[in-house]
Structure formats: C-alpha cells, structure tokens
N, CA and C of each residue as an Amber inpcrd file, in Angstrom:
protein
   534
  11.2030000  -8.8360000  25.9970000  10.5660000 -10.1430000  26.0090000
   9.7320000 -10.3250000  24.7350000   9.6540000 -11.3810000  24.4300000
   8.6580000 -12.1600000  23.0040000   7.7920000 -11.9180000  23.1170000
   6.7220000 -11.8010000  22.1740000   5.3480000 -11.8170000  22.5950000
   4.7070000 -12.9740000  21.8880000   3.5940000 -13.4850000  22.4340000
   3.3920000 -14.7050000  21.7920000   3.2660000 -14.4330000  20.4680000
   2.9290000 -13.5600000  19.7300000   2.8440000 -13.5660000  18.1310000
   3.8480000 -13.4630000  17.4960000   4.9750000 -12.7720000  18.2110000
   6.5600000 -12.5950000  17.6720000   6.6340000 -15.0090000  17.5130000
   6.8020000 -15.1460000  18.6330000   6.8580000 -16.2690000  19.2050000
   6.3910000 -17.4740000  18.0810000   5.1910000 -17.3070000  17.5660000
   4.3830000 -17.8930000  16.3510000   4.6290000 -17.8940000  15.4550000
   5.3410000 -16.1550000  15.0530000   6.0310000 -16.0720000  13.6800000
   7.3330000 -16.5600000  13.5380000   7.8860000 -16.4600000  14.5690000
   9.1810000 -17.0530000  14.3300000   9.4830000 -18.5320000  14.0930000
   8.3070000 -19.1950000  15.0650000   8.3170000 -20.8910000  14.8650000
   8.1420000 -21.2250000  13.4060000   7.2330000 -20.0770000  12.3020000
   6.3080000 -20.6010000  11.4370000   7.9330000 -20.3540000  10.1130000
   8.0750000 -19.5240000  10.5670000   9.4010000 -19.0110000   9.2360000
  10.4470000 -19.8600000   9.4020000  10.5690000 -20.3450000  10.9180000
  12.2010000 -21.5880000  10.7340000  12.0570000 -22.9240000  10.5220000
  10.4170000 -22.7760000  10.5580000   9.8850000 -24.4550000   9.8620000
  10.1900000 -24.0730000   8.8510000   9.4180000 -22.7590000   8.1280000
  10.2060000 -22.6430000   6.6550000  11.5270000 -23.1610000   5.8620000
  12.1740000 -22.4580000   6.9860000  13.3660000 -22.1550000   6.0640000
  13.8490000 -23.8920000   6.7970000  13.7470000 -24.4330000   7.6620000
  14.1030000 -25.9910000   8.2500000  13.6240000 -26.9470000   6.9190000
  12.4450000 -26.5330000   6.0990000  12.4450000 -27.7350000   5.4530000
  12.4210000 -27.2450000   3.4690000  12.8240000 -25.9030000   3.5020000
  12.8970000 -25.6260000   1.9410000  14.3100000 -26.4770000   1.2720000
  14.2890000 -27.1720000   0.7370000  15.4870000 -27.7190000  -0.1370000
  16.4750000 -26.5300000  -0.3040000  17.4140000 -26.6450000  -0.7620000
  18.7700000 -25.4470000  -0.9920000  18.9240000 -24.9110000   0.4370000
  18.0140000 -24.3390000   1.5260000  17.8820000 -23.7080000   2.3700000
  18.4950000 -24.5230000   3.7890000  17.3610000 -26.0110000   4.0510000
  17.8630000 -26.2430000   4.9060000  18.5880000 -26.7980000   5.4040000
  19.9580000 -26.8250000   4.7010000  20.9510000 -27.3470000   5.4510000
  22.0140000 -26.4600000   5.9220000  21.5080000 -25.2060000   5.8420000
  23.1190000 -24.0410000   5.9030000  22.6860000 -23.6880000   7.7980000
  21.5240000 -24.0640000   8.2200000  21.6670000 -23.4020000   9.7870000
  21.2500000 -22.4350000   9.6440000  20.1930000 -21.5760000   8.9910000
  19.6960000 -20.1480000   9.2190000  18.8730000 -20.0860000  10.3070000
  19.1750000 -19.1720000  11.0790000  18.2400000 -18.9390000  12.2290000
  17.4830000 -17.6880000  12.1100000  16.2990000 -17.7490000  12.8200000
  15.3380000 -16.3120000  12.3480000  14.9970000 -16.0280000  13.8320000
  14.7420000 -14.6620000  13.9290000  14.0510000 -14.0490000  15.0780000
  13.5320000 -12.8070000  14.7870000  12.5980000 -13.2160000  15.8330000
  11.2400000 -11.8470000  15.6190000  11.1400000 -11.1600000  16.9690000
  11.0490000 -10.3810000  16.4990000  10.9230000  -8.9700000  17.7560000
  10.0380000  -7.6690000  17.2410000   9.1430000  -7.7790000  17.3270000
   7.9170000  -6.4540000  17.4160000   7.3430000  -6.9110000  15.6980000
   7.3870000  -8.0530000  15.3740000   7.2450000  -8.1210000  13.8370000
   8.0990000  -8.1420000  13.0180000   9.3040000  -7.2900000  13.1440000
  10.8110000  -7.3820000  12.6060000  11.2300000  -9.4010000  12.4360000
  11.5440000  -9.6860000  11.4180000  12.3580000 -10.5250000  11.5240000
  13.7650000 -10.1360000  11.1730000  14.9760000 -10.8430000  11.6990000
  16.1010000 -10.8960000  11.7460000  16.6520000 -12.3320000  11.4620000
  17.2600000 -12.3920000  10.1350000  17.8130000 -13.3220000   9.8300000
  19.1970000 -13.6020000   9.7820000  19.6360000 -14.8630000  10.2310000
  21.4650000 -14.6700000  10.1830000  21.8980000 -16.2680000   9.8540000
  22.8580000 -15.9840000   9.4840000  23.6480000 -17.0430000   8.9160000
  24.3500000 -16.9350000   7.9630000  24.8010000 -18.3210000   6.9880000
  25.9440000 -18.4610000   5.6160000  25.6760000 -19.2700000   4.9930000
  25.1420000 -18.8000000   3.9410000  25.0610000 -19.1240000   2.4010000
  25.5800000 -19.3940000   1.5780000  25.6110000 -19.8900000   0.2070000
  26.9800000 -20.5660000  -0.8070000  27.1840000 -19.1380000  -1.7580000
  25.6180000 -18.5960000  -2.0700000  25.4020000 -17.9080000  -3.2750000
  24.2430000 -16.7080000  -2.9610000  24.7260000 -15.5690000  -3.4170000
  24.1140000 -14.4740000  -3.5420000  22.3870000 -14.8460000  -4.0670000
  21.9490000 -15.9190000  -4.9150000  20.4630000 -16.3630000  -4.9800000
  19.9240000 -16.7360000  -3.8540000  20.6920000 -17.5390000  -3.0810000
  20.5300000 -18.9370000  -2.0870000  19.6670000 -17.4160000  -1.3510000
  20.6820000 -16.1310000  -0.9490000  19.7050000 -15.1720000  -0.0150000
  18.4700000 -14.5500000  -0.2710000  18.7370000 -14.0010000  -1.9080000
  17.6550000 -13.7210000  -2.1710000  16.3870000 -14.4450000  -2.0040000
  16.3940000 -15.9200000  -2.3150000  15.6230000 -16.8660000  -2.3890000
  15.1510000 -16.6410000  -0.8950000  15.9160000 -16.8650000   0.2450000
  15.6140000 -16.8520000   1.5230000  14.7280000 -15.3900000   2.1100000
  15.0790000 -14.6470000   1.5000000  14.7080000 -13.1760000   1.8610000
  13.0880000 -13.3730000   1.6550000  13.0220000 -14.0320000  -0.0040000
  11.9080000 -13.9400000  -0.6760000  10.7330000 -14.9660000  -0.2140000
  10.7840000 -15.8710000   0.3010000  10.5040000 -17.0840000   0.9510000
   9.8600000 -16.3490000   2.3770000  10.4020000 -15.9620000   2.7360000
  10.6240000 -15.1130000   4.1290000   9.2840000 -14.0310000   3.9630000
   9.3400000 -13.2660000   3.0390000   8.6380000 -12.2590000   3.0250000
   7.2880000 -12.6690000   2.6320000   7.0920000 -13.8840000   2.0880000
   5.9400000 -14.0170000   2.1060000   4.9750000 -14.8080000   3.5300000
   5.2130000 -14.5200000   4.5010000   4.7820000 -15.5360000   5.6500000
   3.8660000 -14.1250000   6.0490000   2.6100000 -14.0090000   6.4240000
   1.7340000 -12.9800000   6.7210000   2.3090000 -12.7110000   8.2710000
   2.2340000 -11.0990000   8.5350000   2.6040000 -10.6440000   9.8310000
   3.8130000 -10.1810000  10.0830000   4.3110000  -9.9920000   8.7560000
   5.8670000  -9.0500000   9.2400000   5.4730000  -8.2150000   9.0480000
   6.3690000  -7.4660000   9.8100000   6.4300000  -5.7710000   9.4610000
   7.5770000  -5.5750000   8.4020000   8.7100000  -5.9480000   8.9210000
  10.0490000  -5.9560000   7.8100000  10.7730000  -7.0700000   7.9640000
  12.0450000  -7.4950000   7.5100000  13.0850000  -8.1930000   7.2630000
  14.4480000  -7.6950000   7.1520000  15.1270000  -7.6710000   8.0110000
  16.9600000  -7.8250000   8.2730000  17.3670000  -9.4250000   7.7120000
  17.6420000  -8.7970000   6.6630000  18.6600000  -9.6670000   6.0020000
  20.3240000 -10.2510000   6.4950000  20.3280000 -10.8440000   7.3270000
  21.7440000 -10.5680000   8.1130000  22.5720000 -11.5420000   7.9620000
  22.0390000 -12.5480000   6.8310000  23.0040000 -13.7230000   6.1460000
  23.5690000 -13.5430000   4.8460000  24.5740000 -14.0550000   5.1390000
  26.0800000 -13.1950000   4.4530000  26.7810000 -14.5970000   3.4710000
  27.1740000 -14.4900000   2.6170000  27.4760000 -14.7390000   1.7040000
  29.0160000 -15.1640000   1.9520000  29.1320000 -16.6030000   1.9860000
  30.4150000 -17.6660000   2.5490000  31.3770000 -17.5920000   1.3380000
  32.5610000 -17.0170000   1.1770000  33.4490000 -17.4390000  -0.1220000
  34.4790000 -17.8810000   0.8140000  34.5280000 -18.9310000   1.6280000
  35.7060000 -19.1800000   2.5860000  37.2830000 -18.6740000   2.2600000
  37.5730000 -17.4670000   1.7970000  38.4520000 -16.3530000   1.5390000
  39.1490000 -17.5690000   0.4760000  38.4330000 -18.2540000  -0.3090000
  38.9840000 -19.5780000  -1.1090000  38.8080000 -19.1150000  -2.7020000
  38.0700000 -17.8750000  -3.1040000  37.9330000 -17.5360000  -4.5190000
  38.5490000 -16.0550000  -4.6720000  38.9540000 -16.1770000  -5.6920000
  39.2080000 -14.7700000  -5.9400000  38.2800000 -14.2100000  -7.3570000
  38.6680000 -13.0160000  -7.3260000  37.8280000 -11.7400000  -8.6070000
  37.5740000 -12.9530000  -9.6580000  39.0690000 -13.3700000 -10.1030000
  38.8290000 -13.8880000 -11.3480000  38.0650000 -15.4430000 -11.7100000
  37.8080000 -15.9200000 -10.1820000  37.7030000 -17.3070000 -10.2750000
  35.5790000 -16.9350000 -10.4700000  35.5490000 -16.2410000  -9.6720000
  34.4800000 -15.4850000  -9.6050000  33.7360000 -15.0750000 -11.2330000
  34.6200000 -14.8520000 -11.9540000  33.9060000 -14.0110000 -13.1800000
  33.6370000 -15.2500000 -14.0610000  35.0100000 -16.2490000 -13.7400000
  34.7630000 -17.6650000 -14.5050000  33.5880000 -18.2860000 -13.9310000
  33.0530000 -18.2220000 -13.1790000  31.8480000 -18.8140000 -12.7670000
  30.6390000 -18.0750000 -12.8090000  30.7830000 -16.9930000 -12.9970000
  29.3720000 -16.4140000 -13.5930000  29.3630000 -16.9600000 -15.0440000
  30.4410000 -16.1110000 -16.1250000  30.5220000 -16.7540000 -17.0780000
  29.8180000 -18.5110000 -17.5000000  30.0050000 -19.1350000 -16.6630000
  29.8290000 -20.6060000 -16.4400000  28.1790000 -20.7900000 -16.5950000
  27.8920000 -19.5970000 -15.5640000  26.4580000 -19.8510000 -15.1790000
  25.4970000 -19.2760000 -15.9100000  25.9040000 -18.1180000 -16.9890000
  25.0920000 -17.4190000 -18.2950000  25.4500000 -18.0770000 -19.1140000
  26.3140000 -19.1770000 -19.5110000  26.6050000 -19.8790000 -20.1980000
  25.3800000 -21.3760000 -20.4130000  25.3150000 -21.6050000 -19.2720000
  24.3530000 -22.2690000 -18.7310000  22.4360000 -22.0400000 -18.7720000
  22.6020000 -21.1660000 -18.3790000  20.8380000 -20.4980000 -18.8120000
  20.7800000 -19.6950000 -20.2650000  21.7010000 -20.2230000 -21.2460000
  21.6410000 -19.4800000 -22.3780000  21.3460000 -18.2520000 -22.6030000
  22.4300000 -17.9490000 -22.1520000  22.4290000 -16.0720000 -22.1480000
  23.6680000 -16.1670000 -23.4010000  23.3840000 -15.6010000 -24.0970000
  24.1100000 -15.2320000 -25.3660000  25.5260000 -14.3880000 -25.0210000
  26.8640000 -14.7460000 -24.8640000  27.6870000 -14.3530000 -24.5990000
  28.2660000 -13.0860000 -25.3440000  27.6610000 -12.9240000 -26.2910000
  28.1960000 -12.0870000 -27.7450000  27.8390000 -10.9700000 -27.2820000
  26.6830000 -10.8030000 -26.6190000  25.4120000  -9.9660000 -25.7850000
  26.0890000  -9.4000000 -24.4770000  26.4830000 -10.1980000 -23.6880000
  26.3950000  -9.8350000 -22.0160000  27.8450000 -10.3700000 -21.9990000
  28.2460000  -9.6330000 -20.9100000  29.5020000 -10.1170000 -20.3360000
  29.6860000  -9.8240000 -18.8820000  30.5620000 -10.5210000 -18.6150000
  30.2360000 -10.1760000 -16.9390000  31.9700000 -10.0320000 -16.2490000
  32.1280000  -8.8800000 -15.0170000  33.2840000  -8.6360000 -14.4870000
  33.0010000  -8.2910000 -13.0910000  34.0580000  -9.0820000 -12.3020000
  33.7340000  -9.4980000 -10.5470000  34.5160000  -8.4700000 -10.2460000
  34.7150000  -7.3500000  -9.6470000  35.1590000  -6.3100000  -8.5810000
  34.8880000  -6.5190000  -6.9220000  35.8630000  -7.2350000  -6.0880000
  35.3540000  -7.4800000  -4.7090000  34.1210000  -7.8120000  -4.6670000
  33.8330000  -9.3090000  -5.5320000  32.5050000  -9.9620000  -5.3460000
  31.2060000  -9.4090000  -5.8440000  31.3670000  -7.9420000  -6.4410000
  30.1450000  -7.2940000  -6.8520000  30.4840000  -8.1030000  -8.0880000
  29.4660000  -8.3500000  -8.9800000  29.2460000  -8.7340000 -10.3820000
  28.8160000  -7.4820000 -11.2020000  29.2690000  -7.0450000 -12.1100000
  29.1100000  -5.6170000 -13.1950000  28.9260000  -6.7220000 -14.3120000
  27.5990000  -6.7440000 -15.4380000  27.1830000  -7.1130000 -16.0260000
  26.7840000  -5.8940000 -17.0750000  27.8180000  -6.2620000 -18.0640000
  27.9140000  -5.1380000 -19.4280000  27.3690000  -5.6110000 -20.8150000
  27.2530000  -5.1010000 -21.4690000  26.9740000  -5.5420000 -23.0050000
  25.1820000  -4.4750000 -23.5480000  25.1000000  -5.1780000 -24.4310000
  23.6210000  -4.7330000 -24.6800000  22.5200000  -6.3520000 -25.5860000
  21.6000000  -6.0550000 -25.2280000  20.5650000  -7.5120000 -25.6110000
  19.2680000  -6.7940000 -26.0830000  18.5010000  -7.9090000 -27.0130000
  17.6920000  -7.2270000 -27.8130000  15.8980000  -7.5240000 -26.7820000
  16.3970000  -8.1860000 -25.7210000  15.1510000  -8.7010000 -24.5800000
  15.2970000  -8.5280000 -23.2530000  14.9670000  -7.8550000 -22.3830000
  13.9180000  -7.7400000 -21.3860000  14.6860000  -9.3690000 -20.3140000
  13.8010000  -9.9430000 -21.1460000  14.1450000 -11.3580000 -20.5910000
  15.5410000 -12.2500000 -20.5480000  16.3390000 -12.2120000 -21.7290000
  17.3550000 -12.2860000 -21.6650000  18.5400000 -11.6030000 -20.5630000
  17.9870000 -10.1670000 -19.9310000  18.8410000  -9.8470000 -19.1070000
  18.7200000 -10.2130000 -18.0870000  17.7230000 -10.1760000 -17.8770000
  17.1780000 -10.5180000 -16.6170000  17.2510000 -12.2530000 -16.7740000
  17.7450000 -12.8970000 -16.8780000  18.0170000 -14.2560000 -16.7990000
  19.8570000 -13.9310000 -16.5180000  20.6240000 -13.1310000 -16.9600000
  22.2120000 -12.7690000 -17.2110000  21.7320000 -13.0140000 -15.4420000
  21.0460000 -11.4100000 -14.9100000  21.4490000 -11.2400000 -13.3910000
  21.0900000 -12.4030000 -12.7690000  20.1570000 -13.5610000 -13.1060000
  19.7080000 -14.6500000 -12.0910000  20.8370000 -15.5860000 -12.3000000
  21.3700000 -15.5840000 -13.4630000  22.4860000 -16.7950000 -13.5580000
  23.5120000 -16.3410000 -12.7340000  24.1920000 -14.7940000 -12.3540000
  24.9090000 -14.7420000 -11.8790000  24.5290000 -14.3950000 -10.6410000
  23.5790000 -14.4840000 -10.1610000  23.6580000 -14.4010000  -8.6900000
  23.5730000 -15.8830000  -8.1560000  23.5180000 -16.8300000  -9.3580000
  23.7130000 -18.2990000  -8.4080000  25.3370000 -18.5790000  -8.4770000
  26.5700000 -17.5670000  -8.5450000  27.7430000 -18.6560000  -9.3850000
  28.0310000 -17.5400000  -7.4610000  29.1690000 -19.2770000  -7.1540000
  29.9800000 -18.9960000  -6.3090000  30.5150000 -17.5800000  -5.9360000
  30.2900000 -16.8740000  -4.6630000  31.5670000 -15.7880000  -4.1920000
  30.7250000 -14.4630000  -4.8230000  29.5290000 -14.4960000  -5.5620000
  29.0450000 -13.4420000  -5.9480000  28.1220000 -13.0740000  -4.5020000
  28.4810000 -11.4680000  -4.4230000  27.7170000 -10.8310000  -3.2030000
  26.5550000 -10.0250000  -3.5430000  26.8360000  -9.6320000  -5.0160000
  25.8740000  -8.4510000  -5.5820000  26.0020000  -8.5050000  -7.0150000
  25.1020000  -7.8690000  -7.8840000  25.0660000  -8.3980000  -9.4560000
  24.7380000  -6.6760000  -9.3880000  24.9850000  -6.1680000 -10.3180000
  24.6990000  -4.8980000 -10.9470000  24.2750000  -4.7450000 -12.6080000
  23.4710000  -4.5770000 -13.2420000  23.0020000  -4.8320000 -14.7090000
  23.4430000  -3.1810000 -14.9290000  24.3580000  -3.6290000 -16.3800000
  25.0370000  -2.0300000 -16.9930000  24.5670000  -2.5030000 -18.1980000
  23.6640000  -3.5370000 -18.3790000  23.0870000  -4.0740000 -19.7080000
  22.6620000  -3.0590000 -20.5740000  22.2160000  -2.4040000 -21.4570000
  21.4570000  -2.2260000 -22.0600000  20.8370000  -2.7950000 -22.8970000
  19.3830000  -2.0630000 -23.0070000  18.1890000  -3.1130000 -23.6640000
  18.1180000  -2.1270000 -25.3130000  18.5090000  -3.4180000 -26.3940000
  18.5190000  -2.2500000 -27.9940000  17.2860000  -2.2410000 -28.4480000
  16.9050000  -1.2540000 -28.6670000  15.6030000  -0.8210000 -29.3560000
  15.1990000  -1.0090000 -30.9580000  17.1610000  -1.2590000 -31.3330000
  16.6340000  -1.5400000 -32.7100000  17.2620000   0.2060000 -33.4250000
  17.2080000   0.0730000 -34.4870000  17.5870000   0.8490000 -35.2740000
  16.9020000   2.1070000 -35.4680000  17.0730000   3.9590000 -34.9990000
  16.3590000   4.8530000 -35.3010000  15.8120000   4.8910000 -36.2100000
  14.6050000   5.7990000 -36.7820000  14.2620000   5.7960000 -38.0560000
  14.9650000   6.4530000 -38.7820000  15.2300000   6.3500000 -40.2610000
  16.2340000   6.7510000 -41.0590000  16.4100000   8.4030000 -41.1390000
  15.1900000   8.8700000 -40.8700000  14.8450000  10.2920000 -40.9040000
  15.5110000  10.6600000 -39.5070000  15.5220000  10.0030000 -38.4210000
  16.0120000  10.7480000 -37.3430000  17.6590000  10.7420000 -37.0910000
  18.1970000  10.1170000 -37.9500000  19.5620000   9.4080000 -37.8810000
  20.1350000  10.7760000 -38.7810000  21.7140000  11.2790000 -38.6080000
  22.3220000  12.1330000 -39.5520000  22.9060000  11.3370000 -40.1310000
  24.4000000  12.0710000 -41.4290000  24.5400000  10.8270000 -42.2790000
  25.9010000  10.6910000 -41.2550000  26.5050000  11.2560000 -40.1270000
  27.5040000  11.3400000 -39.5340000  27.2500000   9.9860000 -38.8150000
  25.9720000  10.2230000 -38.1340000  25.8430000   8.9570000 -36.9420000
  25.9330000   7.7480000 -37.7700000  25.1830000   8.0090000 -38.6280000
  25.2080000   6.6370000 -39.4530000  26.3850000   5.8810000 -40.2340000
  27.2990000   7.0130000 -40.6170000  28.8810000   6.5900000 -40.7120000
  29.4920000   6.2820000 -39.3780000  29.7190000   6.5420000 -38.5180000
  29.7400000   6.0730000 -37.1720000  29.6380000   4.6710000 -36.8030000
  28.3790000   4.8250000 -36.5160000  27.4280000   3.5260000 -36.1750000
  27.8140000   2.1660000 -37.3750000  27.6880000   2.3960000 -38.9270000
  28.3980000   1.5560000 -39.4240000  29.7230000   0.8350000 -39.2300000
  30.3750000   1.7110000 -39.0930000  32.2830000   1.9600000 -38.7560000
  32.4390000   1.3580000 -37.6250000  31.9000000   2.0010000 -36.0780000
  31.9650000   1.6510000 -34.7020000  32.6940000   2.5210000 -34.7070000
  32.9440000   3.8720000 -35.0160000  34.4230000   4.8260000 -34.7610000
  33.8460000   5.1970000 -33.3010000  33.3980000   4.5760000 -32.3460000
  33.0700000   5.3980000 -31.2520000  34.3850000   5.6600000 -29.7730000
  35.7840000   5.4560000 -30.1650000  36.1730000   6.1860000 -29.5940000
  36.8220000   6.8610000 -30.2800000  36.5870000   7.2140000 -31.1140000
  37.1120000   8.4800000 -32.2460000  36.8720000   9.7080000 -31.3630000
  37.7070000  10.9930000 -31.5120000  37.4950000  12.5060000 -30.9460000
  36.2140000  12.6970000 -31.2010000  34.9150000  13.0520000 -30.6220000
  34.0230000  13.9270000 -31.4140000  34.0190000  14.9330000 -32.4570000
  34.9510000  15.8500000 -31.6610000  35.5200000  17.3590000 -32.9830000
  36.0640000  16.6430000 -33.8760000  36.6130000  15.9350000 -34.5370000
  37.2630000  15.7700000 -35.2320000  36.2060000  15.3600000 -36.0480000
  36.9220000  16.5160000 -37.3590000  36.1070000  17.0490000 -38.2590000
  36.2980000  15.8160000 -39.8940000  35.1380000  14.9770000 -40.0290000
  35.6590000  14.4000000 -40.7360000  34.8310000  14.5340000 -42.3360000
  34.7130000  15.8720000 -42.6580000  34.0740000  16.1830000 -44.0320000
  32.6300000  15.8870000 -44.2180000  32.0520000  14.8610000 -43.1870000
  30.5550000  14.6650000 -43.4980000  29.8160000  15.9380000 -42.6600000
  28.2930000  16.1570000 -43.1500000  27.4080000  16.7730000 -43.1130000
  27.4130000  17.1610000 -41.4930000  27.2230000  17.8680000 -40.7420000
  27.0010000  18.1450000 -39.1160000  25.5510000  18.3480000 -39.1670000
C-alpha cells in the first residue's frame, strides 16, 4: 500500500512531467513506492529521457529513480538512417564535422574523431542524443592538447606525426634515430 508521502510525491512529479513542454504529450506515468520512483513510457529521443530523468530528480524526497521509458523507433529507422540524423543534428549545433564523426551500431551512437574543446564535445553527445532512434551516445572523442614540447618529441614521432604513417608496422625500420 501507498503511503501518503509516496502518494504526494507522485502527484507532485506527474504534474511535472503533465505540464513540461517536449514531455507532456508522450503519456509518462510515474509511481512511487518507499521513495523509489518508477517511470514508464515512450519517448521520440534518447534527450527527451534524459531530460525526463533529470527533471525528475530534482523534486525533493526521492530516494532513487527507475528509468523505465524506452526509446520509440517504431522498428521504422535503421543504423544508417540513424547516423544521418545525428550527423544532421552536430551539423546543427555547430559541431565541426572535420573534428567528430558519428556511427549508429543497434541504436548506440559511437562518436569518434578528436576536438581541440571540452565544450565542443560535449555539445557532439547532446546533439546526438536528440536525433531520432538514438538509445545511447558513447564519446571515443578525444580532447587534443596541442602539440608536445619539441624536447619531448623524437625525430621518429615527429616524422610520423607529420606524414600520418600511423598504420605503418612499428618495427619497420625506417633509418631515423630510435
């Protein structure tokens, strides 16, 4: 049975989520039991939940949150339609394409490349957790630091690194300095 405070919290979070824009028109229903909320329903976009999760977690008196709304691709997109729409959507929040790139595996998003900001990546994962059919974003970004100092660099790496020979053999012995 409810207890009246389960009872309170639950009224107070589905007014929430009943009148947040993006939110309330998908039907999310919430329930509370010992402080636990439990959320369920269907969403357009991997943000739309986060957003809901996050919304959610701030209402005083939870203990935790079950996330139990799931992410609608009405079996209507596939991998590739998927990557075109992230693409779409870092395209969109000016994420530098030259930088980041992005590839859909069963709805996970793998987000590759390297960027010279912090901020820039972290704008890649928010753009793609709003594009259609995405369930999960993963950052394989790396953040560049910029160029070693000349003293710490050999003259090998630095022929390298000029060149890009990086799938060259390692052993393979090419007359410069070791």
């Amino acid at each position: 049975m409810q207890s009246n405070h389960d009872k309170e919290l639950q009224g107070q979070i589905q007014a929430l989520i009943d009148k947040t824009n993006g939110l309330k028109d998908y039907g999310i229903k919430a329930q509370v039991q010992n402080g636990e909320v439990h959320l369920m329903g269907l969403v357009d976009t991997l943000h739309e939940r986060r957003q809901l999760h996050e919304l959610v977690s701030r209402v005083p008196g939870i203990r935790s949150i079950e996330n139990g709304v799931t992410i609608s691709t009405d079996g209507q997109i596939n991998d590739g339609e998927v990557t075109a729409e992230v693409y779409e959507e870092l395209e969109n929040s000016g994420v530098n394409l030259k930088n980041i790139g992005a590839e859909s595996i069963g709805g996970t998003v793998y987000l590759r490349g390297r960027s010279d900001s912090q901020e820039e990546i972290q704008n890649a994962i928010e753009a793609a957790s709003r594009a259609r059919g995405v369930r999960d974003v993963i950052s394989q970004v790396s953040l560049s630091t910029g160029y070693r100092d000349v003293d710490d660099i050999t003259l090998k790496e630095l022929f390298h690194s000029q060149v890009n020979n990086d799938r060259e053999d390692p052993d393979f012995k090419d007359g410069l300095f070791d």
